[in-house]
C-alpha positions in Angstrom: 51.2 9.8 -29.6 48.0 9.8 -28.2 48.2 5.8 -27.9 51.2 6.2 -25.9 49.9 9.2 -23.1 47.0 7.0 -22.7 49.4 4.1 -21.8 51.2 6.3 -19.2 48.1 7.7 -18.3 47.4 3.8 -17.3 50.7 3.1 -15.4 50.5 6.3 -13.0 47.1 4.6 -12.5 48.8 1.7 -11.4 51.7 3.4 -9.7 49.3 5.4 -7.5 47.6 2.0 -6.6 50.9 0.1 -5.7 51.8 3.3 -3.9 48.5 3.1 -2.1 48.9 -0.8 -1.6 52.5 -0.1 -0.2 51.5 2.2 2.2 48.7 -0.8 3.3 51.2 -3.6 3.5 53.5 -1.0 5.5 50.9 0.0 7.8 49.4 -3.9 8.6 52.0 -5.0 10.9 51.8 -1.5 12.5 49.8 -3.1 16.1 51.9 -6.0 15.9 54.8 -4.0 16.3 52.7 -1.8 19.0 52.4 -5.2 20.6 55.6 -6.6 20.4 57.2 -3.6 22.1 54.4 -4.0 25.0 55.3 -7.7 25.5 59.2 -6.6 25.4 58.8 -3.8 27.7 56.6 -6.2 30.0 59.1 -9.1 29.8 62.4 -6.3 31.0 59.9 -5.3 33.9 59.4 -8.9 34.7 63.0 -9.3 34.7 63.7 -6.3 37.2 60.9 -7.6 39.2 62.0 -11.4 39.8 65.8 -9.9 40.0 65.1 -7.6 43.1 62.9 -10.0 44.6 65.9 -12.4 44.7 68.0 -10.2 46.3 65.2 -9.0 48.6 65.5 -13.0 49.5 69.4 -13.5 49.5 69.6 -10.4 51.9 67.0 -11.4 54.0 68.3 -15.2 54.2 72.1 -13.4 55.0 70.7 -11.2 57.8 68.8 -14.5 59.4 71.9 -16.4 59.5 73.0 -13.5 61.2 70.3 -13.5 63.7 71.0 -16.7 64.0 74.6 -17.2 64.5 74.4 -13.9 66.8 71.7 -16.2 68.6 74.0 -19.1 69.2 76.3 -16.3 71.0 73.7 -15.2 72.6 72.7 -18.2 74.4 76.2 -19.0 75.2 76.8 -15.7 76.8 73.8 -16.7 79.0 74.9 -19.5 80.2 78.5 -18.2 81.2 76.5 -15.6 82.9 75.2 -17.8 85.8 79.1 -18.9 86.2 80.6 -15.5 86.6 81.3 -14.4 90.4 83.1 -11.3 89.0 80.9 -8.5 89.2 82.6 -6.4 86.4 83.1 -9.1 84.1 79.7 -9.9 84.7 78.4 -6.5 83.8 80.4 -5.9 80.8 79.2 -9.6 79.4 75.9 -8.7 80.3 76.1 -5.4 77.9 76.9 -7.3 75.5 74.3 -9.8 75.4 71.4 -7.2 75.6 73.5 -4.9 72.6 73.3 -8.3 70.8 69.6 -8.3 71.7 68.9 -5.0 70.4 70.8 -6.1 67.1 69.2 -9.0 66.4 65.6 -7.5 67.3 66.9 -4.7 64.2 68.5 -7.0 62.1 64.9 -9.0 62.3 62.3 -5.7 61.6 65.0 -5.4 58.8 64.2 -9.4 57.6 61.0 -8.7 58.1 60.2 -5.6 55.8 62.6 -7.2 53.2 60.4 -10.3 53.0 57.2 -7.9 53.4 58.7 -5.8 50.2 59.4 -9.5 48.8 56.2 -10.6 48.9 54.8 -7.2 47.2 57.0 -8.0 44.2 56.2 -11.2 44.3 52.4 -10.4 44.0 53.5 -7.7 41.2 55.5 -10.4 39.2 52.0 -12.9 39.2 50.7 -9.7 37.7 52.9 -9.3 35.1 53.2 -12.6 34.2 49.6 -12.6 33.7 49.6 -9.3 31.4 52.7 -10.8 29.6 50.9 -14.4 28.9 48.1 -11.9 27.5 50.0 -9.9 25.6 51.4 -13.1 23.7 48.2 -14.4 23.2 47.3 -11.2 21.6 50.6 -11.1 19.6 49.6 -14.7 18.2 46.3 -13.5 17.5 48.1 -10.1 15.6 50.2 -12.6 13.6 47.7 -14.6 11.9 45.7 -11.3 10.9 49.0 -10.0 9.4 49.9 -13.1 7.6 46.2 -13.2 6.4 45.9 -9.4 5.5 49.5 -9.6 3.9 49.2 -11.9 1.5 45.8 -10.8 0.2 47.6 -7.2 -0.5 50.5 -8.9 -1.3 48.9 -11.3 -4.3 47.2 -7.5 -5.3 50.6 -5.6 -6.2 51.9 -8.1 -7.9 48.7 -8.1 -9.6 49.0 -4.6 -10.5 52.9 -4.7 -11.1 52.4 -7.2 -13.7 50.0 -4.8 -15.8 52.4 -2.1 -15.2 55.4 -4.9 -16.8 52.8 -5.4 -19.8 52.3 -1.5 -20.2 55.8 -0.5 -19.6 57.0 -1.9 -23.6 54.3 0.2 -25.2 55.8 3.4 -24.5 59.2 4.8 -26.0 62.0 4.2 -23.4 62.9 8.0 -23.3 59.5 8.9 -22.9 59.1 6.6 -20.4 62.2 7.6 -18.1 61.4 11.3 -18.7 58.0 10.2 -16.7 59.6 8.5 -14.1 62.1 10.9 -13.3 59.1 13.4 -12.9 57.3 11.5 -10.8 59.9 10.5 -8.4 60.2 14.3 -8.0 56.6 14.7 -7.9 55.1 12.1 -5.4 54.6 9.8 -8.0 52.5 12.2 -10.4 54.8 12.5 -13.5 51.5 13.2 -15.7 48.7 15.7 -14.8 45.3 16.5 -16.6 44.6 19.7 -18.1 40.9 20.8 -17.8 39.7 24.4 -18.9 43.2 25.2 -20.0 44.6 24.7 -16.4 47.0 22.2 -15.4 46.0 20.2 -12.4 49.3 19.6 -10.9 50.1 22.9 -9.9 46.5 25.0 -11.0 48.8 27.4 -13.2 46.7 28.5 -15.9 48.5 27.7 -19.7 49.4 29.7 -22.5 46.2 29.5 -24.9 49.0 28.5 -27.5 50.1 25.1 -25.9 46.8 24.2 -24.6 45.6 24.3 -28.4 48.1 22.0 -28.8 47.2 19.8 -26.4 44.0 19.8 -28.0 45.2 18.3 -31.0 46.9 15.3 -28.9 49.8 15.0 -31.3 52.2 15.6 -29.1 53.4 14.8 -25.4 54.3 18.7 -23.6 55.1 19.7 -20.4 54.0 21.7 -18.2 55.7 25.2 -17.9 55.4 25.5 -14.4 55.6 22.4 -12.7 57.3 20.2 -15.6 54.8 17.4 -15.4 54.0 15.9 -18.8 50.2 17.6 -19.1 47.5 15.9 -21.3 44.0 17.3 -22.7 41.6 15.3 -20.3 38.9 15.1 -23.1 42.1 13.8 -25.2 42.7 10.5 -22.8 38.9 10.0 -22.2 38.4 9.3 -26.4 41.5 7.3 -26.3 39.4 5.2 -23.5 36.6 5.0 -24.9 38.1 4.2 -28.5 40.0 1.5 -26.6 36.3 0.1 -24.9 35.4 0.2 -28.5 38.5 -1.6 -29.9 38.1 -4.3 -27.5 34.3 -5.5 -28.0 34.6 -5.7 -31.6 37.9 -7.7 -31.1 
């Protein structure tokens, strides 16, 4: 019995490691992902950016053939001008030509400050072009440390899970599934020490009558309070060590 809490004392070792590991591999692509979102956020701005500083332009390019066409008017309205005897007619034309004046001199402070606000967006989109040309060369960068830092982690779980496959058959299958059910309610800690008669799962002191037992490490008990399987500590460290010794003379 004690052969087999020594070898489930062994595969929480190595379930807290690929736990540990997990959490690693997890985490690595953490600032990739940071960076990705950047370059994505930076790339929609982009898009905003170039797509109101086309219609800046297409606005701007409308209102000048207005200016212009209005201009063509303009200048024939002048020229009838110098025919027209009627003073009436002559006045009413003339109104016209200087409201189309006025117009045009609007429509053209309009053109102007859309091309002025064109050009700020302009300058804003070199900006963000820049950041967004830097933040895929970062990204590129990011990848290669991933794909480096994954596979070293990687090659170590399956390190660790293929000592856990060679552990696994040692230990009675009901023993085994009564540990794993534990620890998948307990974090991963399905087995927990006992040192000075408490157990270190939950630090509830046991009855002196099971910890004797423990003592004797013929048997596999549970702890009354938290349900972990419980184990003498002094009982797993002279399985070890009987094990060091097992394997030197071998």
């Amino acid at each position: 019995m004690r052969k087999y809490l020594l070898d489930l004392y062994e595969i929480q070792k190595i379930d807290l490691e690929i736990r540990d590991f997990q959490s690693a591999l997890d985490a690595i692509p953490n600032t990739l992902r940071q960076l990705e979102g950047r370059l994505t956020e930076l790339q929609a701005k982009s898009g905003k950016v170039r797509e109101n500083s086309g219609t800046a332009l297409a606005e701007a390019q409308a209102m000048q053939n207005l200016v212009d066409e209005e201009g063509r008017k303009i200048r024939k309205w002048e020229s009838r001008l110098n025919d027209i005897r009627n003073q009436r007619e002559f006045q009413a034309l003339n109104r016209e030509t200087e409201g189309s004046r006025r117009a045009n001199r609007d429509t053209e402070e309009k053109i102007h400050e859309l091309l002025k606000s064109k050009d700020g967006m302009d300058q804003e989109l070199a900006s963000l072009q820049a950041q967004i040309e830097a933040c895929q060369g970062q990204c590129r960068e990011e990848e290669a440390r991933v794909a480096q830092s994954s596979q070293g982690v990687t090659g170590t779980l399956e390190g660790h899970r293929e000592r856990r496959a060679k552990l696994i058959p040692n230990v009675p299958a009901a023993l085994y599934r009564k540990y794993a059910a534990i620890a998948a309610r307990r974090l991963g800690l399905g087995l927990a020490q006992v040192v000075a008669g408490c157990c270190q799962g939950c630090n509830i002191k046991l009855p002196p009558q099971l910890y004797n037992i423990l003592q004797r490490g013929d048997t596999i008990e549970q702890c009354p309070s938290c349900h972990r399987l419980v184990f003498w500590a002094q009982a797993v460290a002279e399985g070890a060590a009987d094990a060091d010794v097992q394997s030197a003379t071998a």
